[in-house]
C-alpha positions in Angstrom: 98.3 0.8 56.1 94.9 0.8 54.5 93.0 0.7 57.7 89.6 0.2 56.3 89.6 3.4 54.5 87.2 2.8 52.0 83.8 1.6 52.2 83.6 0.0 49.4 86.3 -2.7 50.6 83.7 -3.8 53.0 81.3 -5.6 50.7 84.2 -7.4 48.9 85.7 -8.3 52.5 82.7 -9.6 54.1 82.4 -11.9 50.7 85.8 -13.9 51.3 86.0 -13.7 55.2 84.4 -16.5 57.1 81.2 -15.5 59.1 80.8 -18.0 61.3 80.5 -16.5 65.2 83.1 -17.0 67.2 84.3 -16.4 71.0 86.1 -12.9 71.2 89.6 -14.7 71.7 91.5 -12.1 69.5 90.2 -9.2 71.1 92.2 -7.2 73.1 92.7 -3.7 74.2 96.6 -3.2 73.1 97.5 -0.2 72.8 100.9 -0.2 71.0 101.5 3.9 71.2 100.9 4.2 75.4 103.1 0.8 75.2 106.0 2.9 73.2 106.1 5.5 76.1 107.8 2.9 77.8 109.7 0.6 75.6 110.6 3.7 72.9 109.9 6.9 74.5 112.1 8.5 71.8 109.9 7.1 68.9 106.6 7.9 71.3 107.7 11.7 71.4 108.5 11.4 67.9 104.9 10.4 67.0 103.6 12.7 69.7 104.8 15.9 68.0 104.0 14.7 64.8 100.6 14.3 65.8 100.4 17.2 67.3 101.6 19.2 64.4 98.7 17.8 62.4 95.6 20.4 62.4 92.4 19.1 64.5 94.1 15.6 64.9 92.2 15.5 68.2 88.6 15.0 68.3 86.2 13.0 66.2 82.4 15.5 66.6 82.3 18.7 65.6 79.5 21.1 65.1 78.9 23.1 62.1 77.1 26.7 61.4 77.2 29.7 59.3 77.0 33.5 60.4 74.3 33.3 57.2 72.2 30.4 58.4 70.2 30.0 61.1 70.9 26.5 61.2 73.1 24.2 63.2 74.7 20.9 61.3 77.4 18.3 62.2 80.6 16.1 61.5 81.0 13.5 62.9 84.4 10.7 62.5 83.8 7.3 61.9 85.6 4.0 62.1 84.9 0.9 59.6 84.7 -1.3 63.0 82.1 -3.4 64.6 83.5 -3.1 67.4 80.4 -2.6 70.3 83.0 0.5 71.8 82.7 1.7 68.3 79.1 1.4 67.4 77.6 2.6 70.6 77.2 6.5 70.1 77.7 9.0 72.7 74.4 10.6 73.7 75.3 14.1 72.3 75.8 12.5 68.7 72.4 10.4 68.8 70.7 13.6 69.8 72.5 15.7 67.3 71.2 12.8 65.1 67.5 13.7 65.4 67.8 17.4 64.9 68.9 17.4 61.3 66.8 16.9 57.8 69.6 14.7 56.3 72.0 12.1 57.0 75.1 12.0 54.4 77.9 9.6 54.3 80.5 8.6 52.6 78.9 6.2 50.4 74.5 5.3 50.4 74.8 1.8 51.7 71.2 0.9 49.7 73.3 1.7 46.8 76.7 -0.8 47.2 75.4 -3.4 46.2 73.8 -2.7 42.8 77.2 -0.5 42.6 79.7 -2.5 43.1 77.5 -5.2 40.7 77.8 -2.9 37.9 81.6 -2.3 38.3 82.6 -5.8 38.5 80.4 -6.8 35.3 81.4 -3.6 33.4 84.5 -2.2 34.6 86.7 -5.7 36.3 90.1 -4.4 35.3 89.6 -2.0 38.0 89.2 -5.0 40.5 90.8 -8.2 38.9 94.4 -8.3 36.8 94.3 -8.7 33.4 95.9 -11.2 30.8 96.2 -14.1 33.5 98.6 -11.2 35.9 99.0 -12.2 39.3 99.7 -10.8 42.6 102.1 -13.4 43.4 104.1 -12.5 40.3 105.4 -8.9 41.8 105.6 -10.4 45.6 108.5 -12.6 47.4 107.4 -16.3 48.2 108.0 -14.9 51.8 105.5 -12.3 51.9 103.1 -14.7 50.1 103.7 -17.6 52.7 103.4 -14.6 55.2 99.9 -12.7 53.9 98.4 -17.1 52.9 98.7 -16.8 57.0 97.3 -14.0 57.9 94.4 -14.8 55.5 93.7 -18.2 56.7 93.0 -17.2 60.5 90.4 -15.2 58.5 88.6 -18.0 56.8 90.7 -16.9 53.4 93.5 -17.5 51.2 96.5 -16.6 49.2 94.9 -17.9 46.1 91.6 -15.7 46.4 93.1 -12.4 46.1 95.5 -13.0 43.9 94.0 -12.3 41.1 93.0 -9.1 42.5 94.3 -5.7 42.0 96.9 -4.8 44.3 94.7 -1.8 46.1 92.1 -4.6 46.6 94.2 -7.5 47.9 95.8 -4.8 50.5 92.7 -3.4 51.9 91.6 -7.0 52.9 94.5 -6.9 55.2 92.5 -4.0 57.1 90.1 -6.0 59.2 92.1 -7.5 62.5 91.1 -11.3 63.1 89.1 -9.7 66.5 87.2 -8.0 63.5 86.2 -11.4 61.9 85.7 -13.3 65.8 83.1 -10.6 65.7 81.2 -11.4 62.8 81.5 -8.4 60.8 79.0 -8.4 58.4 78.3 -5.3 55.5 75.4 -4.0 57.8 77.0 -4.3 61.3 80.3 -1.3 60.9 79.3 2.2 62.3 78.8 4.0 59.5 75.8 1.5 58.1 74.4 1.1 61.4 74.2 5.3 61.7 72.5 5.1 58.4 70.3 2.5 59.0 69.3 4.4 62.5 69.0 7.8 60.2 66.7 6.3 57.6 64.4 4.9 60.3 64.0 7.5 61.4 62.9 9.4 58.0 66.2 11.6 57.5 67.0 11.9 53.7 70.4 9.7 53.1 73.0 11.0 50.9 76.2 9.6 49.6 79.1 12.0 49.3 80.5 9.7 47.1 79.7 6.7 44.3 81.2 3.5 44.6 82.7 4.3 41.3 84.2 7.9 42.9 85.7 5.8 45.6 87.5 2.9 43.5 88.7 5.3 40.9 90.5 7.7 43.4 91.7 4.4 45.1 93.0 1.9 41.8 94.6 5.8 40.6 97.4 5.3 43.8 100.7 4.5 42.6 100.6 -0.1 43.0 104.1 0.1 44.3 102.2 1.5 47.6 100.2 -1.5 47.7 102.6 -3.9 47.1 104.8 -2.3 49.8 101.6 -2.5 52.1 101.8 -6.2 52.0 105.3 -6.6 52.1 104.8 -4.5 55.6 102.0 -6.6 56.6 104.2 -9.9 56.0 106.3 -8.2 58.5 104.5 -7.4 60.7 102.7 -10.6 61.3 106.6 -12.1 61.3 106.7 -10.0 64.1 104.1 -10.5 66.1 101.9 -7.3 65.8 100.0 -7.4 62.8 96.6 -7.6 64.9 98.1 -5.4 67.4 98.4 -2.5 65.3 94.7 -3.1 64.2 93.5 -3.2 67.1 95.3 -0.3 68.2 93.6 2.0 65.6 90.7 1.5 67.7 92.1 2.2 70.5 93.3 5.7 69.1 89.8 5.8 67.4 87.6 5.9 71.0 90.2 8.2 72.6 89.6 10.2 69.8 93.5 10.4 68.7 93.4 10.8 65.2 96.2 12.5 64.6 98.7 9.8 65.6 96.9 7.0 63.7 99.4 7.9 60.7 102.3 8.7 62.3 102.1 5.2 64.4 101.5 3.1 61.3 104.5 4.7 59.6 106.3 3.9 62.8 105.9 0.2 62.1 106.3 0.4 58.4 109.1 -1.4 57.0 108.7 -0.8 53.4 107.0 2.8 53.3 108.6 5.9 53.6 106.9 9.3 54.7 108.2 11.5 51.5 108.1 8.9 49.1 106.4 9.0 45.6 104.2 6.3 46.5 103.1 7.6 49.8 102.5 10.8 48.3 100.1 9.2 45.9 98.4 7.7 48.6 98.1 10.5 50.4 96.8 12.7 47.6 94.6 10.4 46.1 92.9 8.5 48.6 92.8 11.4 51.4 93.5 15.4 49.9 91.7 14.9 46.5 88.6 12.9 48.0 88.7 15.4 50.9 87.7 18.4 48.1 84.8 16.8 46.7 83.5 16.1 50.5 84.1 19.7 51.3 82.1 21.1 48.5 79.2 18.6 48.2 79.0 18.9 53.0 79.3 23.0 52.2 75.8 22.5 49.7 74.2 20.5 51.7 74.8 22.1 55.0 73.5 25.2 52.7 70.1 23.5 52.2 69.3 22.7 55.8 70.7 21.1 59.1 72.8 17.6 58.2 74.6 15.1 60.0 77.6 14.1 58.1 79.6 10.8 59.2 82.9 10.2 57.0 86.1 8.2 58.2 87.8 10.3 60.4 90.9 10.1 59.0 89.1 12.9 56.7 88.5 15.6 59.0 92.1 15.8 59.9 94.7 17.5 58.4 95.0 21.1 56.1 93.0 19.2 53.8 90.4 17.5 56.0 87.1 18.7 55.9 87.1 20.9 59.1 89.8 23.0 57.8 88.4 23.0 54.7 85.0 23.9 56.0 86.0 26.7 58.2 88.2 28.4 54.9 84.7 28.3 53.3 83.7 30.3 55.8 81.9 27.9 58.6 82.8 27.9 62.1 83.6 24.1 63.0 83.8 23.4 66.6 85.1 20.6 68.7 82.6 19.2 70.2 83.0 16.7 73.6 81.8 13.4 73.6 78.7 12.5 75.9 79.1 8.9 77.1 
């Protein structure tokens, strides 16, 4: 459910996973919503019109101006992936890419490191259980045996995240085993490789966000969501589409379906329930609160001088994502289609 949401996961994940290249055996192009058109076409419509109830759920490349600025800047979805389908940019975004003055993103990848060293020596309550606490202690033996699976196809364990925080144990579950075949690394995923490409080329970089920013809103989500997140995980993988439903987030991702990516995971949630307290908390913490604080500090710099922002793209979706919230600042944010 986490879905390699935050950025910050990635340096953590790339620690425990094995790195070792591998053939592409796990990769596939599945694409479990066109498949429920014609297993489940009640279920499909159901996600259909929910994701067509969501505002600008379609599109991941929009540009950005201001009747007061003479200047043209740009958003632009991303997906935590490695995926060569992923990290290969249309032609309009890499050109977009070389007009502006400054590349932000969600996080300053020079920065993660040093970051995330300072939280773990200063602050490890917010990554590790206290007073010998344990994962395993909240969990069934079943979802254990179920997650010590999942985990070992990765080169992990059981026993390595749990002693984590729940938030932290879950998003390790957000990187499909094609993910690892491909040797993800912290430097290979879109939004570092756009940066990297950025800061050759002499744009300023700017994080929207600190690591701190990002594991604060996150460790603040109700645990029960987490815990649940396993729980559906273990069920999944019981059922055969754990990786599936991975690898059809990319899928939505490249045909630029946003919208449905929530819809479809609650779809195959067991445990996790649309109106619940602890989806709520997800939801407000993790997506509408963080989207706020991307709003205002996009709206300064896009005051200062044409930028090229690249954020996950669940955040532009939405009445809270950042092109609604944009445009009721007063930019006009327009779809833009993608060049291949």
């Amino acid at each position: 459910m986490i879905k390699s949401l935050l950025g910050a996961t990635f340096f953590v994940s790339t620690m425990l996973f094995a790195q070792t290249a591998q053939a592409s055996t796990a990769c596939s192009n599945v694409n479990l919503y066109q498949e429920l058109s014609q297993t489940d076409p009640a279920s499909y419509a159901k996600i259909t019109a929910q994701a067509n109830d969501t505002k600008n759920g379609r599109g991941i490349f929009w540009k950005v101006s201001h009747k007061d600025s003479d200047h043209v800047s740009w958003l632009f979805g991303t997906m935590h992936k490695s995926d060569p389908r992923v990290t290969s940019l249309p032609n309009n975004v890499i050109t977009a890419l070389e007009t502006v003055d400054t590349f932000a993103g969600e996080l300053d990848s020079a920065q993660t490191s040093y970051e995330m060293g300072l939280i773990i020596g200063g602050s490890p309550e917010l990554m590790f259980q206290q007073d010998g606490q344990k994962l395993s202690d909240k969990l069934s033996p079943d979802t254990v045996a179920q997650v010590d699976l999942i985990l070992n196809e990765r080169g992990s364990d059981f026993d390595q995240i749990d002693p984590m925080q729940a938030w932290l144990s879950a998003s390790m579950l957000a990187f499909s085993l094609c993910d690892v075949e491909m040797g993800m690394s912290d430097i290979n995923f879109l939004d570092v490789v756009m940066e990297n490409d950025a800061r050759k080329a002499g744009k300023t970089i700017v994080g929207l966000e600190t690591v701190r920013e990002q594991i604060d809103a996150i460790s603040n989500i109700d645990p029960t969501f987490f815990y649940k997140s396993l729980d559906d995980a273990a069920q999944q993988y019981r059922d055969g589409v754990f990786d599936d439903i991975l690898q059809t987030a990319t899928e939505l991702y490249l045909d630029e379906e946003i919208g449905v990516m929530l819809p479809l995971m609650m779809h195959y949630s067991h445990s996790l329930k649309i109106d619940d307290a602890d989806m709520l908390s997800f939801q407000t913490q993790l997506l509408d609160d963080r989207n706020k604080g991307m709003v205002e500090k996009s709206a300064e710099l896009f005051e200062q001088g044409p930028t090229f922002v690249a954020i996950g793209a669940l955040h532009l979706v939405g009445e809270t994502g950042l092109v609604e919230g944009l445009r009721n600042k007063g930019y006009a944010v327009e779809r833009v289609m993608l060049e291949r």
